[in-house]
N, C-alpha and C positions, 0 to 999 in steps of 0.2 A: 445703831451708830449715828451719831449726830454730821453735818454736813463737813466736805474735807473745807480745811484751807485754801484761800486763795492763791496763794503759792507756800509750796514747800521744798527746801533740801538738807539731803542728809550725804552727810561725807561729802560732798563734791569736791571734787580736784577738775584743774585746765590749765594748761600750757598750752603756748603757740611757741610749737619747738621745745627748745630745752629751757626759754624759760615760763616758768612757773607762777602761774597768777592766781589760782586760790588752790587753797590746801584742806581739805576736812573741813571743809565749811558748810555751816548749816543754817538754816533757816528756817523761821514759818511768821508770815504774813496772813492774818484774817480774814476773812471777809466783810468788809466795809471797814478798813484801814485805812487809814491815808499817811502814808512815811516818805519822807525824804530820806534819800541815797544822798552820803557826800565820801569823800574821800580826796586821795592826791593824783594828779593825774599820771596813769597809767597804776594805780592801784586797784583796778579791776570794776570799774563802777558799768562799764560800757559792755565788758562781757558780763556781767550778773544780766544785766537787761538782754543781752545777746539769749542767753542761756534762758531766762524768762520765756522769751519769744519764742524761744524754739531754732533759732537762728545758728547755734550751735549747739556740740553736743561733749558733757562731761567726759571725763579721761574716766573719771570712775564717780561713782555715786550717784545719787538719782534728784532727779528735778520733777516737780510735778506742781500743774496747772487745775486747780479744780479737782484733783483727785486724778488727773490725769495726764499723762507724756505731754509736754508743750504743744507738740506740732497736731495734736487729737484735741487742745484744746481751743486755737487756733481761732475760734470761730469767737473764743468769746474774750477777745483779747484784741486791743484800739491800742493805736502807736502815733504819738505825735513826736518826729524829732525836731531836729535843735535846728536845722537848716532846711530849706527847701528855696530854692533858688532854680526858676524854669528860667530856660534863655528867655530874652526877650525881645527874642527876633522870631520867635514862635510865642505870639502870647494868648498867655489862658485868663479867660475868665476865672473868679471867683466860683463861680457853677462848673466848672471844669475841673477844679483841685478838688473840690469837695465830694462830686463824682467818683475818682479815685479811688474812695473808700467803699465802694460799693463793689467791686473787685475782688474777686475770691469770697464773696460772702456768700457762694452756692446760688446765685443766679443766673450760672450759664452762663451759654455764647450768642452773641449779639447785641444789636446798640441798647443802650440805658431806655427803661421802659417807666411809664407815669408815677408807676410806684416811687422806682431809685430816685424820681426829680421832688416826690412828695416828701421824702424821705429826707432829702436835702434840703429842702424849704424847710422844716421843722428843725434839721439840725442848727442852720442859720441860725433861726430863728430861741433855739435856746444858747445858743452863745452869742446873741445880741447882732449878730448881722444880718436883721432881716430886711427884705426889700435892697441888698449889697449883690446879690448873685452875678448880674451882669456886670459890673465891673472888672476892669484887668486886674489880676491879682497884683501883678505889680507894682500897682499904685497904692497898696494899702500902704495904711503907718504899720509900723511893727508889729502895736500892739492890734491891728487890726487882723495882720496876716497869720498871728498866732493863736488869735480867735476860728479863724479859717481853717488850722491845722486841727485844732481840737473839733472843730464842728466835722474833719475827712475822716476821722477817728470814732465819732458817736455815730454814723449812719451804719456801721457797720453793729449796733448795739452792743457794742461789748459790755463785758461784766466786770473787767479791770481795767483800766484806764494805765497805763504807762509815757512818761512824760520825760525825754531828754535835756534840759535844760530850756524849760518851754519860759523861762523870764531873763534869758541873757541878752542882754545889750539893750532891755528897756530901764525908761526911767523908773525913779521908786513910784510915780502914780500909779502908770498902764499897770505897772507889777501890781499892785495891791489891787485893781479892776482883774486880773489874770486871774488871782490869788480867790479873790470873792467868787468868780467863776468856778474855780476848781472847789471852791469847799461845797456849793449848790449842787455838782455835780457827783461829787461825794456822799450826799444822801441816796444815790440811788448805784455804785460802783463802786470798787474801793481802787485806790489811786497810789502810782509809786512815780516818785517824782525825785531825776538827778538833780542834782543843784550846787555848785560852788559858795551859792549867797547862803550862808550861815543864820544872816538875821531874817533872810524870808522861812526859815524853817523852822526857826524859835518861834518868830512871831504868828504862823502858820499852825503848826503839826505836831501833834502831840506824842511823835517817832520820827530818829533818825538811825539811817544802818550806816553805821561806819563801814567802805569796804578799803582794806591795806593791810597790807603784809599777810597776803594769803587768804585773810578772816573776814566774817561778816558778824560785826559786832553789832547790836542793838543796844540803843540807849535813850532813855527820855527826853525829850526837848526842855521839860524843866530844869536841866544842868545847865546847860546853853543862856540862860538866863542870869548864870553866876559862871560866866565863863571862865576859865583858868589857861594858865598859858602849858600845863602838863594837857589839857582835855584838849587845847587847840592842837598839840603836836599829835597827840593820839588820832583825832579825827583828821589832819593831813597830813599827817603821815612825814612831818621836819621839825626842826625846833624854831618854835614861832614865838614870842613874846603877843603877851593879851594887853591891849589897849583899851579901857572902859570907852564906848560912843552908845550914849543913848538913844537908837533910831525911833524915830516916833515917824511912824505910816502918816501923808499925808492925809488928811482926814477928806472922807469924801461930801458930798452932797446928802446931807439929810442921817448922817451916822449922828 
């Protein structure tokens, strides 16, 4: 038998209460995948990742991480969400968030040891914030602090990357620096990523899962490139009209 999925479901059903947010929904994402999740909001994108995670659990049907129950899989599974806002009357270093992710990763009780700090230095250091450590988090730009989230996420070496809306509220540069980050780190995890922005997912990823009206539809991102105002409502889930805008990434340094 050749290796399982990196995620897979069959039948799953979930409700909170009486009402109803997926229905016989299935799934199978690969190993070394990279898809974006979009949908309308409250059409289920945030529990598919919930139920991912292990964070909850189906009414009926099966979810399975690597061949295995979410919460068994746990270890090999990195979570960047969408906010992370520490007071900041209590402030953390940059080496403080990224520590974080060293938690639960089966090394005990007691303070962070040479390892967890070497381990963090390297994380930095592959999403570009090296020599950042001591810094207050708080003072990052955006796209800094979102580089920080995904760096609390790799120290834990996961095998799949999951990503909540890891390019909202940047501009289209830092996005497309985000973007180039996440396809690098794609050659070595596979990556599921929420997202509202449409065109970072055409322009991105060669899979998106529509989640609404119960279902988890799969469809190519080369449609997306001939967008239709029938494929807009389908994927959010309203009746939207398609407006042709050419987005062209601003171009980087040396591309």
């Amino acid at each position: 038998m050749g290796e399982a999925a990196a995620v897979e479901m069959h039948d799953v059903r979930f409700s909170y209460g009486t009402t109803r947010v997926l229905e016989s929904a299935d799934l199978a994402i690969e190993r070394g995948e990279f898809v974006g999740v979009v949908g309308p909001n409250g059409g289920g994108k945030t529990t598919l990742l919930k139920l991912i995670l292990g964070l909850l659990t189906p009414d009926a049907g099966a979810v399975r991480v690597l061949g295995q129950p979410p919460r068994m899989a746990s270890h090999a599974l990195g979570y960047v969400p969408q906010h992370f806002s520490p007071d900041p009357r209590f402030p953390m270093t940059v080496l403080d968030v990224v520590l974080l992710g060293r938690l639960g990763c089966g090394r005990g009780f007691g303070p962070f040891t040479s390892d967890d700090r070497q381990r963090v230095s390297a994380a930095l250091d592959r999403v570009g914030l090296e020599g950042k450590g001591g810094l207050p988090y708080a003072e990052l730009s955006g796209g800094q602090r979102q580089r920080a989230l995904i760096a609390r996420a790799l120290v834990s070496e996961p095998e799949i990357l999951v990503l909540d809306e890891p390019t909202a509220g940047l501009d289209p540069a830092i996005e497309r620096e985000v973007l180039r980050l996440l396809r690098e780190l794609n050659d070595s995890m596979t990556l599921i990523l929420v997202t509202h922005d449409l065109t970072f997912v055409a322009d991105g990823l060669e899979t998106v899962l529509c989640v609404s009206s119960g279902q988890v539809v799969r469809h190519p991102t080369v449609a997306l490139h001939d967008v239709t105002s029938d494929l807009l409502s389908e994927l959010l889930g309203a009746d939207v009209r398609a407006v042709r805008h050419d987005h062209l990434w601003p171009e980087a340094e040396g591309d």
